[in-house]
C-alpha angles and dihedrals in degrees: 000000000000093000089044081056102044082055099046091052097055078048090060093045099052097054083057102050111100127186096267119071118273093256111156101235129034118253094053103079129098132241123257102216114113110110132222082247091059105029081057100046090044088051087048091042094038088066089041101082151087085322086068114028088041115018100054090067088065097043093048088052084050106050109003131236097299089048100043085046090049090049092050097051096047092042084054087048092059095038094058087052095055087048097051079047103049098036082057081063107028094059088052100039107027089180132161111257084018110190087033092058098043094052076047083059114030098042123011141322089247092051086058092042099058098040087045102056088027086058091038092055084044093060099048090049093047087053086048081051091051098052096043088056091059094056082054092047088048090050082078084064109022115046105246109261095047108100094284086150094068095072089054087054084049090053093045090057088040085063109038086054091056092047092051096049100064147316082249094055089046089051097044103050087050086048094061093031093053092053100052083065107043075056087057086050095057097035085054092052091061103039082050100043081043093050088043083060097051102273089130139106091267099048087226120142104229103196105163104325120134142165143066091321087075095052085094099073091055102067108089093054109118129157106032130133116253097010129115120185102191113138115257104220091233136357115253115273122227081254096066099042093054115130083007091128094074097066100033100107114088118263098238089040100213092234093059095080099063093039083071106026098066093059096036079049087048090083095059095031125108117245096004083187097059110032104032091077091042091051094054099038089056106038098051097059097043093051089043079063105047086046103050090044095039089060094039102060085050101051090053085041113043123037110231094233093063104150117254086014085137136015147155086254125052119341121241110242109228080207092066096041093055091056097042081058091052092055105238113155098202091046092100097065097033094061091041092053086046086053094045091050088053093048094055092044084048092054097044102050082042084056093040082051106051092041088057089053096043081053098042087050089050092053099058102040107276109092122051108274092239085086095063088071116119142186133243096262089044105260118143097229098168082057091041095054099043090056090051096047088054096052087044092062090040088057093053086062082074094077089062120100101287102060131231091294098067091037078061104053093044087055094053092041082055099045091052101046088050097044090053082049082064096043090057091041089049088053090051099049093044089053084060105045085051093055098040089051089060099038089055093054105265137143121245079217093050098072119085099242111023115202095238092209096051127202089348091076092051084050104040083046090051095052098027089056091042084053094050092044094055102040097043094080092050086118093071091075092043106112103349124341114285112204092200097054093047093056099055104047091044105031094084090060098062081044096055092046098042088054089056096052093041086057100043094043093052103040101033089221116167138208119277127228126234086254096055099040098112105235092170106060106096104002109148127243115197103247124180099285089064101040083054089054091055090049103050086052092049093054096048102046079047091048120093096269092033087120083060092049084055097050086049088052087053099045103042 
């Protein structure tokens, strides 16, 4: 009878779930308008920034071109699994703050809590690391000193108006943006591939030959952004590169971002049932192949004891280095307009992000309610305007002795090292859902997406990311303890766990059972306006063109 109930209450429930987010007043929901098209290409844009064009050039210094391929592949490795995780949850549940709101949910409300203000201050600091990386970027233009800050102000308000317009304005700037760089990307693979063959200003055919022989061609490069090309005193022995390999990924590895940001876009995308997995079907394995070959071609191209690869200061671009071989006058700029572009796309999905989880906090009690105001075109503007305010005062930390270079790579070191925290949250709160679906009587088959490889992937996500966690800030202890170095790979961890005392100490909330977990509220039940999205695909993929419709689908 219990169980007869149980069923007839998430009956219930259904029939009442709408589209929009169960949110109490009007005026509070968001606005389902971000197609398949745009939610694929942001998560493929959104990988596609300063972690790649900048921060390969340090992990290839660290670990060298074997190890930085071997990081990128297992990374990918991990990434696919909290995708295949979090899709499971976000096509049942498309809600706003998404894997904030399931480890709400799945776990306990502290657990949320802490991910949830730990990711939101991610995201402001990764906006704050974006802009940074532009002055740097302007400083290829404008002599530094002489108010190259100014052009990063003029991009954060860029992006704040964007994000206030509308979702659709959001979704279509990242759309363009993000394929001009997925453009870059491709025109890279065959200039590499071209200046690996002999097509550079040597006329040397490269092959597979690294190491300290191949400095010399590097000598005449001047002028380009993010290289530096000061004489190291001497190349790093094998000595010094020993155990290397476990921090040569960057620390805010470039395919974290779209491992989380299909599932965070589910609550404002059309049809989450249906496009959610094919989002994440298709996206992984795009960006896995941009990734491998991007690496590859550097680690043939670029030795990895090029002097200045990697400083305290600013970090070479490989991408810039590749077209300076190859002779191109205007590489230089090319390749510094392409980053910049990045930077500001960067910014702007990092400002779109934070501002989702603020709102998604605020939705379920743990943020002030005032963040839960719309406007009129669903935009969450009171969210909007905090984030940007944060990063606003983070940017401003750039001015302090340092420079804006070091401000950079502490900001990445931070935003790694949260984003792998939500990875290991979102395993934890996968492996429970899972649990409390069958507990409650229900069917594996019966979700929407089911994970195919089941409870392994939520466990192989919580103790590969531990592993990851732990090893990442190996290089603190490399040559004498820095102190720097060791805070910002390891801070976020007593945060995390200070949020998640402060909130159990003051609300008392306990641990659900599997029995009590509520695996009804905010499901999605497909309505009109999906069923017409469905069949306005179909037609088109049966028309006459329509295996030019399924190309297009591939492709972008």
């Amino acid at each position: 009878m219990a169980s007869d109930s149980r069923v007839e209450k998430a009956h219930d429930i259904e029939k009442e779930s709408t589209t929009s987010l169960p949110t109490p007043e009007s005026g509070e929901n968001l606005n389902r308008a971000l197609s398949s098209r745009q939610v694929s290409m942001i998560a493929i844009g959104g990988s596609i920034g300063t972690g790649l064009f900048l921060g390969t050039g340090r992990a290839l210094a660290t670990g060298g071109p074997g190890s930085l391929l071997l990081n990128y592949s297992l990374v990918g490795g991990v990434v696919f699994l909290v995708m295949l995780c979090l899709g499971e949850m976000a096509t049942e549940f498309p809600l706003a703050g998404s894997f904030s709101t399931y480890s709400a949910r799945f776990v306990d409300e502290p657990f949320g809590f802490s991910i949830g203000w730990n990711y939101a201050f991610n995201d402001a600091i990764s906006t704050a690391g974006d802009l940074t990386a532009a002055q740097l970027l302007m400083e290829y233009w404008i002599p530094s000193g002489h108010l190259v800050w100014l052009p990063s102000l003029f991009f954060l308000a860029f992006i704040v108006v964007i994000n206030l317009i509308h979702v659709k304005a959001y979704g279509e700037m990242e759309y363009w943006l993000s394929s001009l760089k997925v453009i870059s990307i491709v025109i890279f693979f065959f200039l590499g591939i071209a200046v690996n063959a002999g097509g550079n200003t040597s006329h040397e055919y490269i092959g597979a030959k690294v190491g300290s022989s191949r400095i010399c061609s590097f000598q005449k490069l001047k002028n380009i952004p993010f290289a530096s090309t000061g004489r190291s005193t001497k190349p790093p022995s094998l000595e010094d590169s020993e155990g290397s390999h476990l921090s040569s990924s960057p620390p805010r590895s470039p395919m974290e971002e779209p491992s989380l940001s299909v599932s965070r876009d589910a609550g404002e995308q059309r049809n989450p049932t249906r496009n959610v997995p094919r989002v994440i079907n298709r996206v992984f394995f795009r960006i896995l192949i941009f990734y491998i070959l991007t690496v590859i071609i550097i680690g043939f191209d670029i030795p990895y004891n090029f002097p200045n690869l990697s400083t305290k200061t600013t970090a070479t671009s490989p991408f810039t280095l590749v077209f300076a071989q190859a002779g191109s006058k205007a590489g230089g700029s090319f390749m510094n307009v392409v980053i910049l572009t990045s930077v500001i796309s960067a910014g702007n999905h990092a400002l779109f992000a934070g501002a989702r989880v603020v709102y998604g906090l605020s939705a379920i009690g743990q943020a002030p309610r005032i963040f839960l105001h719309t406007n009129r075109n669903g935009v969450p503007w009171v969210a909007v305007l905090a984030v940007a305010s944060v990063s606003l005062i983070f940017f401003g930390a750039s001015f302090l002795p340092g420079g804006a270079g070091q401000i950079w790579t502490w900001a990445q070191n931070l935003v790694g090292v949260s984003n792998q925290i939500a990875w290991w949250c979102i395993g934890v709160s996968s492996w429970r859902f899972r649990r409390a679906w069958v507990a409650q009587g229900r069917k594996i088959e019966e979700l929407k997406f089911p994970n195919p490889l089941g409870g392994f992937a939520a466990l192989a996500v919580v103790f590969s990311t531990s592993a990851i966690i732990l090893i990442q800030g190996w290089s603190a202890w490399k040559g004498g303890f820095d102190k720097i170095s060791f805070v910002s790979n390891y801070i976020e961890l007593p945060l995390f766990a200070l949020l998640y005392v402060i909130w159990r100490l003051v609300k008392h909330t306990p641990t659900p059972s599997l029995l009590d977990i509520d695996i009804d509220a905010g499901r999605h039940v497909e309505g009109p306006e999906d069923a017409k999205n469905n069949e306005d695909i179909n037609r088109r993929e049966r028309g006459k063109y329509g295996w030019l419709w399924k190309i297009y689908g591939l492709v972008a």
